[in-house]
C-alpha positions as MATLAB code, in Angstrom:
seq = 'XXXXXXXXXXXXXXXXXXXXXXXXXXXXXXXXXXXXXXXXXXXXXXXXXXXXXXXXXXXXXXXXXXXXXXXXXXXXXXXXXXXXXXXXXXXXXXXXXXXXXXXXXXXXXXXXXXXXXXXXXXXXXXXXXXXXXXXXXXXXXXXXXXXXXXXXXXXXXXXXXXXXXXXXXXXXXXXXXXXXXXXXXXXXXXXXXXXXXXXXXXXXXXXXXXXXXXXXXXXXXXXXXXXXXXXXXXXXXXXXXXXXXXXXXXXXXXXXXXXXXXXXXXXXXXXXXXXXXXXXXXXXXXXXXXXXXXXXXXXXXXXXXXXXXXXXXXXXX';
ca = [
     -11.858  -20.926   -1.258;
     -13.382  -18.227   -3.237;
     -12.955  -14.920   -1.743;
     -12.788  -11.455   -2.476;
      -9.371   -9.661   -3.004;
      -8.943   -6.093   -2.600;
      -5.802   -4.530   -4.003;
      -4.199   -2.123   -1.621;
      -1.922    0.884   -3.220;
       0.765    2.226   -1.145;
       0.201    4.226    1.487;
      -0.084    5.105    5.367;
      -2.819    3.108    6.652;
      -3.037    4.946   10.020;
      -4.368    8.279    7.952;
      -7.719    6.698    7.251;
     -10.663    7.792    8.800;
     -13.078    5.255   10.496;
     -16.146    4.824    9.478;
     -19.332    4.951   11.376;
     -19.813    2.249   14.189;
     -22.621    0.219   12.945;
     -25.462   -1.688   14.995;
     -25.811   -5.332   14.866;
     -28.606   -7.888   16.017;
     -26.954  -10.429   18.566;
     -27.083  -14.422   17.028;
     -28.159  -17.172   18.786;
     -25.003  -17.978   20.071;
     -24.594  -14.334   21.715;
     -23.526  -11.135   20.507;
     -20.037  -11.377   18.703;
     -17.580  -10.524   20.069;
     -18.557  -10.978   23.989;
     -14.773  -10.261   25.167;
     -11.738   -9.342   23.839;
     -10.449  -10.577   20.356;
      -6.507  -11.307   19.475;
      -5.044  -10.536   16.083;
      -2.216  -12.885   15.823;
       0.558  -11.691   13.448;
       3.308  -14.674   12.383;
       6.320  -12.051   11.975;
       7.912   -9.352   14.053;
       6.679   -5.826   14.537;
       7.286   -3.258   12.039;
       6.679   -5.238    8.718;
       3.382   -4.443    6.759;
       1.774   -7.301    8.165;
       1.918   -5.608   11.370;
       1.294   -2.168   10.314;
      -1.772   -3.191    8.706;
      -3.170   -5.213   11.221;
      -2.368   -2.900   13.479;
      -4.490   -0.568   11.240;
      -7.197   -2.581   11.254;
      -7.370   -3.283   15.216;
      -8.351   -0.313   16.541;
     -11.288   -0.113   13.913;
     -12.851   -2.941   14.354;
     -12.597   -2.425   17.998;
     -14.364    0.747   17.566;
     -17.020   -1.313   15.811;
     -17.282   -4.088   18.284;
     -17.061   -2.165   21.523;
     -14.339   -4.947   22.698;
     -10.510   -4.289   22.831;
      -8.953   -6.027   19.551;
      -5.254   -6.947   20.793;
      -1.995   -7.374   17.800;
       0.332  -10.056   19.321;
       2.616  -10.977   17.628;
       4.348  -14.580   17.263;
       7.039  -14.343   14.612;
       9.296  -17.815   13.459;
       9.732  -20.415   11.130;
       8.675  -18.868    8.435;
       5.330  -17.719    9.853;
       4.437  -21.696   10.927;
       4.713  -20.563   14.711;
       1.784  -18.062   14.252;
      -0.416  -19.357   12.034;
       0.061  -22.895   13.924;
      -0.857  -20.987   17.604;
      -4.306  -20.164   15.771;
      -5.166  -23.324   13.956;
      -5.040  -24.934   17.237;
      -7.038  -22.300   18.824;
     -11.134  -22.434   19.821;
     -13.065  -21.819   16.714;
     -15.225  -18.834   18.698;
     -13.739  -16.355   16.435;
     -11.450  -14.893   19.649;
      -8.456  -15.287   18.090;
      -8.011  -14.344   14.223;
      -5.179  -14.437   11.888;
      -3.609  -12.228    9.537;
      -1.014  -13.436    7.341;
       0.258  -13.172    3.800;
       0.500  -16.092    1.132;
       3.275  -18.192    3.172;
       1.047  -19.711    5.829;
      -1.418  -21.128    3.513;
      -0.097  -21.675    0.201;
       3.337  -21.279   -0.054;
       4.639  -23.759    3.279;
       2.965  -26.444    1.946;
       4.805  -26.809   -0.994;
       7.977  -25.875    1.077;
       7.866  -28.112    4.480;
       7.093  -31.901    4.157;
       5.515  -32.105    7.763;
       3.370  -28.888    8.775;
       1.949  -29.134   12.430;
      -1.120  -27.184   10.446;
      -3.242  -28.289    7.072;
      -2.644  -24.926    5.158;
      -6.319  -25.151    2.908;
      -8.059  -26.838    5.358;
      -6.696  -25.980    8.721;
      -8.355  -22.613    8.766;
     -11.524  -20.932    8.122;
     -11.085  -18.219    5.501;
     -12.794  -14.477    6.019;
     -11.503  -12.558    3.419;
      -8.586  -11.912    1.679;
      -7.760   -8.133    3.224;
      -5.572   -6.270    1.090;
      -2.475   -7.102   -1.839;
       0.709   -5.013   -1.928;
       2.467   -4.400   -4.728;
       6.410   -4.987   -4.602;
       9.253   -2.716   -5.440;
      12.984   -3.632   -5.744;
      14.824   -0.930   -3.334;
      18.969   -1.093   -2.754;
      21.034    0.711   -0.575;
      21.966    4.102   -1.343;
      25.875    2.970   -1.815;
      24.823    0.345   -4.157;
      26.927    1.745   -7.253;
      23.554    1.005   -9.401;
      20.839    3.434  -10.193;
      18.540    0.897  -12.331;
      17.798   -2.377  -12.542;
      19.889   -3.250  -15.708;
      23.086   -1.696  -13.603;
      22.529   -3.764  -10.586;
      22.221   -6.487  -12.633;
      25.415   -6.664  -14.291;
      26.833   -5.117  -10.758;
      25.294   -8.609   -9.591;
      27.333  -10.615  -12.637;
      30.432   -8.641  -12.440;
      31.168   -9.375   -8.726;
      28.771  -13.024   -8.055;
      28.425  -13.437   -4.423;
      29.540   -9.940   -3.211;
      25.691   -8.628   -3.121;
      23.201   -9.631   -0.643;
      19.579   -9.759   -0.407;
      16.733   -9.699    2.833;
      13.565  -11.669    2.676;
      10.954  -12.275    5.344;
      12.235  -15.558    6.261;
      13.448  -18.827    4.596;
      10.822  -20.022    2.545;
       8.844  -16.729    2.121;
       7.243  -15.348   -0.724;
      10.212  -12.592   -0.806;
      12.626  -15.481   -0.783;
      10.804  -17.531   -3.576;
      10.014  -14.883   -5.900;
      13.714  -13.248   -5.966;
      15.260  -16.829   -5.860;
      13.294  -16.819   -9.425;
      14.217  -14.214  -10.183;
      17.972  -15.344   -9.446;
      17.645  -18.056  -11.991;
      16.186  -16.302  -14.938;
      19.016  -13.703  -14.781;
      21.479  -16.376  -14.229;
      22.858  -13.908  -11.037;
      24.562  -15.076   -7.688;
      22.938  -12.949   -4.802;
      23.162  -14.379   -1.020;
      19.993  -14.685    0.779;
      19.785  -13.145    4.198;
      16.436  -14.347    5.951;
      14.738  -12.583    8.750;
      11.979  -12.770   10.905;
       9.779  -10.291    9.283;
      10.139   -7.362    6.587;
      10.898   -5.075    9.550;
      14.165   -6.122   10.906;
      15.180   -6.655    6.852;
      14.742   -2.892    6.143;
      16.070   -2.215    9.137;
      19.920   -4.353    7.806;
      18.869   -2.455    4.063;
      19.397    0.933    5.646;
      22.247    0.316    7.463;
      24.199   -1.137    4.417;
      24.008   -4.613    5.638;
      22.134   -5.653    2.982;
      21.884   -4.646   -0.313;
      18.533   -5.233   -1.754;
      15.284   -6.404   -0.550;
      11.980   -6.728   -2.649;
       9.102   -5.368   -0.019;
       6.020   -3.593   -0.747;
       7.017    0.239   -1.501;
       4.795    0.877    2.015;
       8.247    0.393    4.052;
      10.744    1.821    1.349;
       9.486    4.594   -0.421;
       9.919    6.930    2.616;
      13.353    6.282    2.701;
      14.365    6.491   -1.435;
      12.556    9.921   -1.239;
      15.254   10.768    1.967;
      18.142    9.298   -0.121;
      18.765    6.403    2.430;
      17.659    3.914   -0.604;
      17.115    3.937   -3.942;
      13.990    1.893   -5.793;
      15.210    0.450   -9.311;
      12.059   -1.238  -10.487;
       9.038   -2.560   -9.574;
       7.731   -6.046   -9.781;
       4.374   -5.588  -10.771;
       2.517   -5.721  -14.581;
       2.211   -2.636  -14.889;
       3.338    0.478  -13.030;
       2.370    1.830   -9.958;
       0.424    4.702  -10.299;
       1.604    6.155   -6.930;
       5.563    5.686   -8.783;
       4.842    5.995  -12.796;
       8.867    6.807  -13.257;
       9.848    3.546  -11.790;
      10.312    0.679  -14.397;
       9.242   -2.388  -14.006;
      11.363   -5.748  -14.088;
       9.378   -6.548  -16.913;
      10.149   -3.489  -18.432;
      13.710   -3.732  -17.894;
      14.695   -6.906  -19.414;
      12.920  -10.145  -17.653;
       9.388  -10.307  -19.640;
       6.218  -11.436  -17.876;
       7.873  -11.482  -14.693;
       5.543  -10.231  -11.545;
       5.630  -10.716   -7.850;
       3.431   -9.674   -4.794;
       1.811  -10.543   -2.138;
      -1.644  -10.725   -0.606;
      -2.909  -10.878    3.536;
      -5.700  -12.957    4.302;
      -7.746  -12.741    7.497;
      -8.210  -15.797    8.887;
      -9.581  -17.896   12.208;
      -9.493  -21.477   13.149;
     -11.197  -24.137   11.347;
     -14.886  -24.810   12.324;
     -15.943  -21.253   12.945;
     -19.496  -20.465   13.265;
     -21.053  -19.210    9.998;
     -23.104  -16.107   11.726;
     -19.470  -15.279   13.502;
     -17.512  -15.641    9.931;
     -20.179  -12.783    8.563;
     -20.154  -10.684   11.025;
     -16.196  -10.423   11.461;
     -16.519   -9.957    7.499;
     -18.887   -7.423    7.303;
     -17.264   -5.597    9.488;
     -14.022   -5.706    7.897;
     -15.894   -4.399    4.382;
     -17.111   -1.939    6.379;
     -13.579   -0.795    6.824;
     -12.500   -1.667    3.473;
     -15.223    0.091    1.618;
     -15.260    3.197    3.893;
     -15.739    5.937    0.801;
     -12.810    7.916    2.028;
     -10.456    4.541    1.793;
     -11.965    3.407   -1.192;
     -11.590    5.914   -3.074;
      -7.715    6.847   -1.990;
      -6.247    3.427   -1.831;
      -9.095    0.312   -2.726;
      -9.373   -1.591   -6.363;
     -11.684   -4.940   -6.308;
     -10.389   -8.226   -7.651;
     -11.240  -11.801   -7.334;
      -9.078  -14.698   -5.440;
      -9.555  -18.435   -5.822;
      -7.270  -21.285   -6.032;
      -5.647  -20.586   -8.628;
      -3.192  -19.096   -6.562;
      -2.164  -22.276   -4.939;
      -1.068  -23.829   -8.193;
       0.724  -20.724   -9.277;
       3.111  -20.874   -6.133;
       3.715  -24.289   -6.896;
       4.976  -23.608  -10.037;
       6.982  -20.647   -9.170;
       8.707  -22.974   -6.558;
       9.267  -25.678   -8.632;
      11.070  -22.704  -10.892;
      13.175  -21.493   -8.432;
      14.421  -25.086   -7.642;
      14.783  -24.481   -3.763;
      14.496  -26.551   -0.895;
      13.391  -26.677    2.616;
      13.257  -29.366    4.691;
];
């Protein structure tokens, strides 16, 4: 499953221009798409799944000349969603986008899937990956990462984290992170990134790590405060910002990426032409130039989840 990965910086999606409609030849199955096409999203509204596919809808519809629909079908750690679509008619009608927890993250989490994570799906493209920050509340008596960390061992138990459901990549990753500082923070899951900030800003959480797409906003309004990011290097869009490498845990990184996705068994001419399109989108000057980098994505990924699970010793049955 070798496909191409395109590193997304933070920003606002919705301000990028479309490109030009383009003209296709029709296959011999019919012109693609001949009705209306369904984005299905495996967690609630207002996370950056959502906001990106919802991005992405309105441009490919202005491609295709069909409406391109964002439903949403949030629960159990994303297996609801991506589980509607591997069951769904191959005739590229109903697509998935989704981060690493449908396809190679559950499987090392869930001993029964209803859905064969590599092989249940036909792959498109990997879409975009976001970079992750670590944000707290703004009453969080910590203004870097080193103070909420000894915050965290002064008072074990009294801090709280969100994560995009039990089992996520969110969950994993700071779970990890948990055991390398040797730190007691209780996990609060949710059904998608969205409701998550939403507890962070009112204080009933204390810390999330999230892509600095739904944060950043608020630190720069004083509602939150970001303490480090959890990338290699810096972000460019936030050079000030330490990472967690930086600040005392060497080597450490987390992320995630969104794939775009359809049943397994899709035509060949339907998986190109949904994929062209999509680069079309991708590789629009204006958006490459603002917010695009191009990397590669292969298996390798797989492995290096089940490693980092198998590190932070959790469990789900």
């Amino acid at each position: 499953m070798s496909i191409r990965l395109l590193a997304f910086v933070t920003a606002a999606l919705a301000a990028v221009p479309l490109p030009a409609p383009a003209q296709f030849p029709s296959t011999s199955s019919g012109a693609y798409p001949s009705r209306p096409v369904k984005i299905v999203v495996p967690t609630s509204p207002g996370g950056a799944t959502d906001a990106f596919s919802r991005a992405l809808a309105p441009r490919l519809s202005e491609i295709w000349g069909q409406p391109v629909l964002v439903e949403n079908r949030p629960g159990a750690n994303q297996i609801l969603g991506a589980d509607y679509v591997s069951k769904s008619a191959p005739d590229g009608a109903t697509l998935l986008v989704s981060d690493a927890s449908s396809f190679v993250i559950n499987p090392h989490l869930y001993k029964k899937l209803p859905y064969d994570g590599l092989n249940g799906f036909t792959p498109i493209t990997v879409l975009v990956r976001f970079p992750w920050v670590i944000a707290v509340h703004a009453s969080v008596p910590a203004n870097t990462f080193q103070e909420f960390v000894a915050l965290a061992k002064a008072k074990p138990g009294s801090l709280s984290y969100g994560s995009f459901g039990l089992g996520s990549s969110a969950h994993i990753s700071v779970d990890h992170l948990k055991n390398l500082l040797g730190v007691d923070i209780v996990h609060v899951p949710y059904k998608g990134a969205g409701p998550a900030v939403t507890d962070l800003l009112s204080g009933r959480i204390q810390m999330m790590m999230v892509t600095p797409l739904l944060v950043e906003p608020h630190a720069r309004a004083g509602k939150l405060k970001l303490i480090a990011a959890a990338t290699a290097q810096r972000i460019p869009a936030l050079p000030e910002l330490s990472t967690v490498a930086e600040s005392g845990v060497p080597g450490f990184e987390a992320g995630t990426w969104f794939a775009l996705m359809g049943p397994a068994g899709m035509p060949r001419e339907t998986v190109a032409r949904i994929y062209g399109d999509a680069m079309k989108i991708l590789d629009n000057p204006a958006f490459r130039e603002q917010y695009v980098t191009r990397q590669w994505f292969d298996k390798s990924e797989y492995a290096r989840w089940d490693r980092l699970f198998k590190l932070s010793r959790g469990s789900v049955e």
